[in-house]
C-alpha positions in Angstrom: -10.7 11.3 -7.2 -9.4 8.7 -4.7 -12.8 7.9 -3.4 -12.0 4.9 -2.0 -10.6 6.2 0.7 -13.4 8.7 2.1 -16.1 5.4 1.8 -17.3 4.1 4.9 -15.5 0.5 5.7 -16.6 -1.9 2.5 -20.0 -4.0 2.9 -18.5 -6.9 1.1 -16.5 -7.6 4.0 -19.7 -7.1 6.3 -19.5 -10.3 8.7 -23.3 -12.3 7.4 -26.4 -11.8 9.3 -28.2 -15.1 10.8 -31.4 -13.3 9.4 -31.1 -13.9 5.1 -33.4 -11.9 4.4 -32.1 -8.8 6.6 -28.3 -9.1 5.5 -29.5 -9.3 1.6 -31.6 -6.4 2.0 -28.8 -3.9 4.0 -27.4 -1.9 1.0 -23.8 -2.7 -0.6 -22.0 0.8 -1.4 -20.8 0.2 -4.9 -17.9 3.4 -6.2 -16.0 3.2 -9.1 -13.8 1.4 -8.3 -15.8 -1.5 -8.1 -17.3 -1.4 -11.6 -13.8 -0.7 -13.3 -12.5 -3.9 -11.3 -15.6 -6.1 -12.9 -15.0 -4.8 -15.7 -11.5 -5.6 -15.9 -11.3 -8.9 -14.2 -14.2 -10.7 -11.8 -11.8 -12.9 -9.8 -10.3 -9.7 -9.3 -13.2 -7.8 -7.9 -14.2 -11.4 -5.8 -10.2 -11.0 -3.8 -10.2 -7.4 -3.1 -14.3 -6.3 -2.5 -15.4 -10.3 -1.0 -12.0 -12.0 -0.4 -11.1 -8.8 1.8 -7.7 -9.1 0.3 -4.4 -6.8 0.2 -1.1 -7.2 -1.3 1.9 -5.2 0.0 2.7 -1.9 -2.3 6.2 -0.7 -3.3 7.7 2.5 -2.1 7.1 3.8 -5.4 3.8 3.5 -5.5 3.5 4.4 -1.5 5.1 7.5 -2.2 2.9 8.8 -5.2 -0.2 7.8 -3.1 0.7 10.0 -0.5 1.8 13.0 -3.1 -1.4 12.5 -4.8 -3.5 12.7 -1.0 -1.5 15.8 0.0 -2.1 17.6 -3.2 -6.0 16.3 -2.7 -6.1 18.0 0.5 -4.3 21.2 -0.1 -7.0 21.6 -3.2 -10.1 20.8 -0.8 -8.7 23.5 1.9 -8.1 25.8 -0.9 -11.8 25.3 -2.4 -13.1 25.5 1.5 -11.4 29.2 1.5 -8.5 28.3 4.1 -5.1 29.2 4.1 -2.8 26.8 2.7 0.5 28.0 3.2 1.3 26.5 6.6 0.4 22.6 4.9 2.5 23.7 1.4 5.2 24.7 4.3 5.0 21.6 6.4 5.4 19.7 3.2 8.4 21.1 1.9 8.0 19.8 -1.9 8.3 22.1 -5.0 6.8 19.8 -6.9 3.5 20.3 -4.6 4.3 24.5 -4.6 4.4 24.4 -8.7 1.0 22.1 -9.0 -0.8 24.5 -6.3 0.2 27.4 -8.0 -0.5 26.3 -11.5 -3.9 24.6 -10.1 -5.1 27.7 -8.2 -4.7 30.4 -11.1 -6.5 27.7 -13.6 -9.0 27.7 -10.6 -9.6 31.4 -10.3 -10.1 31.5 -13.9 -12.5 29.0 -14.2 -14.4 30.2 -11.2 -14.9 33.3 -13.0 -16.0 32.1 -16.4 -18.4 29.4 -14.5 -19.9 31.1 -11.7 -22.5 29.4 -9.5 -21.8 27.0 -6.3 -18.7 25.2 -5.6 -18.5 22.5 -3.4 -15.5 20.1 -2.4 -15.5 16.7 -1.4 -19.3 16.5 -2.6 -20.9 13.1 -2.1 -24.0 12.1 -4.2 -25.5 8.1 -4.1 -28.2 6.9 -5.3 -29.7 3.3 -4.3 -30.5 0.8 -7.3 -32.0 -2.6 -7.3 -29.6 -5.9 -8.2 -32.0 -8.9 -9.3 -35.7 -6.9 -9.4 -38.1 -6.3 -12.0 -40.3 -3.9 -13.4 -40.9 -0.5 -11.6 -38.3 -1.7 -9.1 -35.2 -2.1 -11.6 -35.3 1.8 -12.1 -32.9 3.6 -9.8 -34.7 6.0 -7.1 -33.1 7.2 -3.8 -32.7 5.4 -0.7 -36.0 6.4 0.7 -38.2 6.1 -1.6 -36.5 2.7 -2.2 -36.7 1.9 1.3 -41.0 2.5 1.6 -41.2 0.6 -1.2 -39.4 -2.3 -0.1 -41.3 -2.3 3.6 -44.6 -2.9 1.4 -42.9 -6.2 -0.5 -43.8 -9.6 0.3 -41.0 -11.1 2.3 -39.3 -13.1 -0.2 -38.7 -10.1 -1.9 -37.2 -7.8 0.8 -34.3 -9.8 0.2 -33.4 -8.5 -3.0 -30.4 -7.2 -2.9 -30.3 -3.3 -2.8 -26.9 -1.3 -4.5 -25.9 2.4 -3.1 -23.8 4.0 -6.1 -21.8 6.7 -4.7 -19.7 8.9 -5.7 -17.2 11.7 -3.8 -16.3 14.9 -6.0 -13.5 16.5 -5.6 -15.1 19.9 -6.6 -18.6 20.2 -8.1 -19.5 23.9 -9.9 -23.6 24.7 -9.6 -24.8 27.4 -11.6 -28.1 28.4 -13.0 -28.4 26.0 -16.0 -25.1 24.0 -16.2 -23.0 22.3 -13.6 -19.2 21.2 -13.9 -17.4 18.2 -12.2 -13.6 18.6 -11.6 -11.0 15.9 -10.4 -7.6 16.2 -9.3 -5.3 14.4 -11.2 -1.7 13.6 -10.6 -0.6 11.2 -13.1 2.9 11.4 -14.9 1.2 12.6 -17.7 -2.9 13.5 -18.8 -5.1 9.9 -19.4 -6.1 9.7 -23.0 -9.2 11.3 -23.8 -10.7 7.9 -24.5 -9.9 6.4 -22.2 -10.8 8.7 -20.3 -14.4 8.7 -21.7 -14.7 4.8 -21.0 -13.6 4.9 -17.6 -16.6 3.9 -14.9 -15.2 7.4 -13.2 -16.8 9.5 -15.7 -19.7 7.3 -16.6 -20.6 7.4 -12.7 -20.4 10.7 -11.8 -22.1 12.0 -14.5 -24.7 9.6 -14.4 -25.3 10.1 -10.5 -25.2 14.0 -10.8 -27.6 13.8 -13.7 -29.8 11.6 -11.1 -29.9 13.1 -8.2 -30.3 17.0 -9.2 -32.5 19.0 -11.5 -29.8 19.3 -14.3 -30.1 17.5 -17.9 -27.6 15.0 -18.9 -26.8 17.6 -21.3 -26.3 20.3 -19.1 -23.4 18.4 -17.6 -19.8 18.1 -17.9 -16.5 16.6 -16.3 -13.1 17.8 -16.3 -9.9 16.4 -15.3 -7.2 18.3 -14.3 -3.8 16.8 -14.4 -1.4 18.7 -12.3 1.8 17.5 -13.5 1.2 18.8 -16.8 -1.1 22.1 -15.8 -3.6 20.5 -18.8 -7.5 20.0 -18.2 -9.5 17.5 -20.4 -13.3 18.3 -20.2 -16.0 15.9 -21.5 -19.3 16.5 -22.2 -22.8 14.6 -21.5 -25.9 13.4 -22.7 -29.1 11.6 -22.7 -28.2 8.7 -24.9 -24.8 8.0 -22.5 -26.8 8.7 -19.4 -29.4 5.5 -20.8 -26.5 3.5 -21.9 -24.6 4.4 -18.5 -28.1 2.9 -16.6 -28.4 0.1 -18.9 -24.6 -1.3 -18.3 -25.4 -0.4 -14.5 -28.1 -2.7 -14.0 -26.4 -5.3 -16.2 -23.5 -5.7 -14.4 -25.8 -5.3 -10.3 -27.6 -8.3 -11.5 -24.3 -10.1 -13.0 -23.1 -9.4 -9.1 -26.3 -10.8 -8.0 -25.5 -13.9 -9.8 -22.6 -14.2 -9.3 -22.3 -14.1 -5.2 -25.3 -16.2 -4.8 -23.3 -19.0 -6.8 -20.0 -17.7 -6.1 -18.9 -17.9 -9.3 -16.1 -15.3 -10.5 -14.0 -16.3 -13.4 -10.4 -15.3 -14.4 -10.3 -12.8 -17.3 -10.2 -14.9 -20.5 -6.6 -16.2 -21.4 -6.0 -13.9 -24.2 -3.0 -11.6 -25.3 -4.8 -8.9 -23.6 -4.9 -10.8 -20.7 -1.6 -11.0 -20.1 -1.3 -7.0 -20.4 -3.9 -7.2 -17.8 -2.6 -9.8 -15.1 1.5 -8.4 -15.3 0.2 -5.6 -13.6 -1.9 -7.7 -11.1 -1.6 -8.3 -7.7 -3.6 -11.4 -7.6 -1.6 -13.0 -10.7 0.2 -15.6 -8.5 -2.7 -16.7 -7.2 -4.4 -17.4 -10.4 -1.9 -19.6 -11.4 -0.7 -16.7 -14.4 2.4 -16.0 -13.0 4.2 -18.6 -15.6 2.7 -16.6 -18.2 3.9 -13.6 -17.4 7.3 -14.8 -16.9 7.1 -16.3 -20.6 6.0 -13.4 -21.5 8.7 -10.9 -19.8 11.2 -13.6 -21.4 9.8 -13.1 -24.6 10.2 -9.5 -24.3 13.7 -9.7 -22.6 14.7 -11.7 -25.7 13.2 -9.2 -28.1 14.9 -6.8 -26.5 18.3 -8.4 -26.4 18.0 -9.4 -30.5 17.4 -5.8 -31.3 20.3 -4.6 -29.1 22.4 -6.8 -30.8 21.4 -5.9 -34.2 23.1 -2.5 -33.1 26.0 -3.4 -31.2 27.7 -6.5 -31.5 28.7 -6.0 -27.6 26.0 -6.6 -26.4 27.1 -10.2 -27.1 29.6 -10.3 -24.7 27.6 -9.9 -21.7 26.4 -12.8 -19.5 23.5 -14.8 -19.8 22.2 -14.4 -16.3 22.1 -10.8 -16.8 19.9 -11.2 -20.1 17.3 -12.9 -17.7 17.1 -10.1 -15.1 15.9 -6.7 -17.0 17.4 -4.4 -14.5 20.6 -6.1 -14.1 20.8 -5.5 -18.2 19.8 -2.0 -18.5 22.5 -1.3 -15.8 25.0 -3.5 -18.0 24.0 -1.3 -21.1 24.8 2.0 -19.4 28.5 1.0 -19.6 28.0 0.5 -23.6 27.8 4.3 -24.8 27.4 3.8 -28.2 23.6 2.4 -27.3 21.0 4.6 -26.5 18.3 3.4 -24.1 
């Protein structure tokens, strides 16, 4: 679920109040996205959510953005009951046609063997203290929160106050169970672990376990990935519902901390790390751009050693294009003994 982009404008960037006490205490909506980018990388999460910082996308990643948003919103309008044949018309893309096809007749089916409520584009938060103690630390809804923090000493309004959200794409409710569903349009289905690790599925289930009547165990998620016509479903329970809170309040406080002494390291320098910052946006700016050159030339040159162990050709063909990946692969094409 892209929630990002059905959030309200992002409180990080909120311009600050003269009044401390007021702007700490005006709740910061915190999605998924969020925790996954702490997770991954603070600096990270300090450029995009406080920085207010973009970087320019390819086309390629432009265009699957918009194929994912206009599958997205044929799948709400089909789970709101309306007809979607003049949008599948307008778009004119078979791919689109095949997923909507596939994606309604799983639908139907699941529908059926469910029952119960369905709702699309459902939006659940919850507000959760950063830096409080005792009663306080627990999660609670806004209100309750709220009354609570009216009756605090000043010095403590200013805690600051978290609003976990989360935006469904399609929530089942029936009778003693209910099932999250999320559109998925990746090349090909996430692995199930990682799937399981990701803050998406620790979220949602943990704020739908929350904020209804229904026992961590009496929940489950499942992603659909369209591409493939495949559904992963994961289950729930209490012992990843209090592990879920735990990590939550963890990393609220580690927030806390960390914009009242604006302190937001660079991922460790690790070989992970460099699996991490190739892919990331900011890596320039962090100074790791030499390393990832070093280590897309390392690459390049494993590449080119192996190639050579197989065709002594490959030998023959200019240095400068043994520096530029693309300008190789093209080379190779021309060499039809090698298979790519």
């Amino acid at each position: 679920m892209q929630e990002d982009l059905a959030i309200a404008p992002d409180p990080f960037t909120t311009k600050v109040d003269a009044d401390p006490v007021r702007h700490q205490s005006a709740p910061i909506a915190i999605a998924q996205s969020h925790l996954s980018k702490w997770q991954t990388c603070r600096r990270k999460f300090q450029h995009t959510y406080i920085d207010s910082l973009t970087t320019p996308i390819s086309s390629i990643q432009e265009e699957k953005m918009q194929l994912g948003q206009k599958f997205h919103l044929l799948m709400q309008q089909h789970a709101l009951g309306l007809d979607v044949e003049p949008l599948v018309v307008n778009y004119q893309d078979r791919k689109l046609q095949k997923w909507l096809d596939c994606s309604q007749e799983w639908l139907a089916q699941l529908q059926q063997s469910i029952g119960g409520d369905r709702h699309s584009e459902h939006r659940r938060t919850l507000s959760m203290p950063g830096s409080m103690s005792g009663s306080m630390s627990e999660s609670m809804p806004g209100s309750e929160l709220d009354n609570i923090l009216a009756q605090r000493p000043e010095r403590d309004k200013a805690a600051q106050v978290y609003t976990l959200t989360a935006v469904y794409d399609l929530v089942f409710f029936a009778d003693s169970s209910a099932l999250i569903v999320d559109w998925k349009t990746h090349q090909k289905p996430i692995p199930t672990s990682q799937l399981r690790a990701s803050w998406q599925t620790r979220l949602y289930l943990f704020l739908l376990a929350e904020t209804t009547a229904y026992q961590p165990d009496q929940l489950k998620i499942t992603y659909w990935f369209a591409n493939k016509a495949k559904a992963t479903t994961l289950g729930y329970d209490a012992e990843q519902h209090e592990r879920t809170r735990a990590d939550l309040k963890e990393i609220l406080a580690a927030i806390d901390q960390a914009k009242q002494t604006n302190d937001f390291p660079k991922i460790e320098l690790t070989s992970s790390a460099v699996e991490v910052c190739k892919h990331c946006d900011f890596a320039y700016r962090c100074d790791r751009d030499a390393l990832i050159e070093a280590d897309a030339s390392n690459k390049n040159n494993e590449l080119v050693e192996l190639l050579t162990s197989r065709s002594p050709q490959i030998s023959d063909l200019p240095t400068e294009l043994i520096k530029h990946p693309e300008q190789l692969a093209t080379s190779l094409e021309q060499i039809p003994e090698i298979e790519i």
